[in-house]
Structure formats: C-alpha cells, structure tokens
C-alpha positions, 0 to 999 in steps of 0.5 A: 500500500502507497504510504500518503504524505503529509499535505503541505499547510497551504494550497497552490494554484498555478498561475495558468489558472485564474478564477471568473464567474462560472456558468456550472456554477458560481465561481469557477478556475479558467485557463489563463493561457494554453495548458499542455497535457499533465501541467499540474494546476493545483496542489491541495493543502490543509489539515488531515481529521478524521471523519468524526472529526470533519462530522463535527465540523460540518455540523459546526458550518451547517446553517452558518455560511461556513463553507468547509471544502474537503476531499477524502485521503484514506480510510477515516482520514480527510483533508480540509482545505483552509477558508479562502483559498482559490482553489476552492472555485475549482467546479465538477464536471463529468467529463473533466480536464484537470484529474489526480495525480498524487493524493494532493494534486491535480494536473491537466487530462489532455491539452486546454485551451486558453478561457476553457473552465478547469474542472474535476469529477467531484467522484473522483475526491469522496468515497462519503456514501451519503454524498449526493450533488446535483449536477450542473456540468452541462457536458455530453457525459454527465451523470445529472447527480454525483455521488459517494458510491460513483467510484463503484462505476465500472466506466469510471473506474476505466475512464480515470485508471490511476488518477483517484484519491489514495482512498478511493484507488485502494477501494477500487483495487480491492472491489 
C-alpha cells in the first residue's frame, strides 16, 4: 500500500489558472493561457481529521455560511482545505480536464485551451456514501447527480485508471 504524505499547510494554484464567474456554477478556475497535457494546476493543502472529526465540523458550518471544502485521503482520514483559498472555485464536471495525480494534486487530462473552465469529477475526491450533488456540468457525459458510491462505476473506474484519491484507488483495487 502507497504510504500518503503529509499535505503541505497551504494550497497552490498555478498561475495558468485564474478564477471568473462560472456558468456550472458560481465561481469557477479558467485557463489563463494554453495548458499542455499533465501541467499540474493545483496542489491541495490543509489539515488531515478524521471523519468524526470533519462530522463535527460540518455540523459546526451547517446553517452558518461556513463553507468547509474537503476531499477524502484514506480510510477515516480527510483533508480540509483552509477558508479562502482559490482553489476552492475549482467546479465538477463529468467529463473533466484537470484529474489526480498524487493524493494532493491535480494536473491537466489532455491539452486546454486558453478561457476553457478547469474542472474535476467531484467522484473522483469522496468515497462519503451519503454524498449526493446535483449536477450542473452541462457536458455530453454527465451523470445529472454525483455521488459517494460513483467510484463503484465500472466506466469510471476505466475512464480515470490511476488518477483517484489514495482512498478511493485502494477501494477500487480491492472491489
């Protein structure tokens, strides 16, 4: 089994990437300039909790406006990004141009364009069976709802390969 690093205190955003208003939703990343295939983009940092741990501050933001932005690491172990990072505008699309490439980052999928909006397949960062996100992506592939049990989809699983969260690669490889 891959042993997962400590993430770095902070995230990075490249400067190839900057944020605009998004018509998947709110906010969202952009390609600055061209981007050529497997440039990382971002690298996610934070602090590692455990679930009870991110139960407990979800529970805390719940009705707040609080935004706490997470991804899974390993079993029973999340990483929270800090408040008010760009990263955080990074929107979901069901046919990405950003995916994995280390447990904390993200690189591009294939060539893009400058303007082009930098998206992620939110399936590809939680294996929470209780999450459930409608989906705004637009794109030919999507799947109208997103979810914690996504990474059980066996076109997803060849579509992506290697380029999952730890959790969610250990997940696959042992279904």
């Amino acid at each position: 089994m891959e042993t997962t690093s400590l993430p770095d205190p902070d995230c990075w955003l490249s400067p190839l990437a900057r944020v605009d208003r998004s018509p998947i939703e709110g906010e969202g990343l952009f390609a600055a300039a061209p981007i050529a295939q497997g440039t990382v983009i971002s690298r996610f940092g934070g602090r590692l909790v455990t679930d009870d741990e991110l139960r407990r501050l979800l529970t805390r933001a719940a009705g707040t406006g609080n935004y706490v932005d997470t991804l899974s690491i390993r079993r029973d172990l999340n990483l929270v990004l800090p408040p008010n990072v760009p990263n955080h505008a990074g929107n979901h699309s069901c046919n990405p141009n950003l995916w994995w490439v280390d447990p904390y980052a993200v690189a591009a999928r294939r060539n893009i364009e400058p303007g082009e909006e930098l998206t992620l397949d939110y399936a590809t960062i939680t294996d929470d069976p209780s999450f459930e996100m409608p989906c705004s992506c637009r794109s030919a592939a999507c799947r109208g709802q997103v979810t914690g049990r996504d990474w059980q989809l066996p076109q997803l699983q060849a579509e992506y390969g290697q380029h999952w969260v730890p959790v969610l690669r250990e997940h696959i490889v042992g279904s």
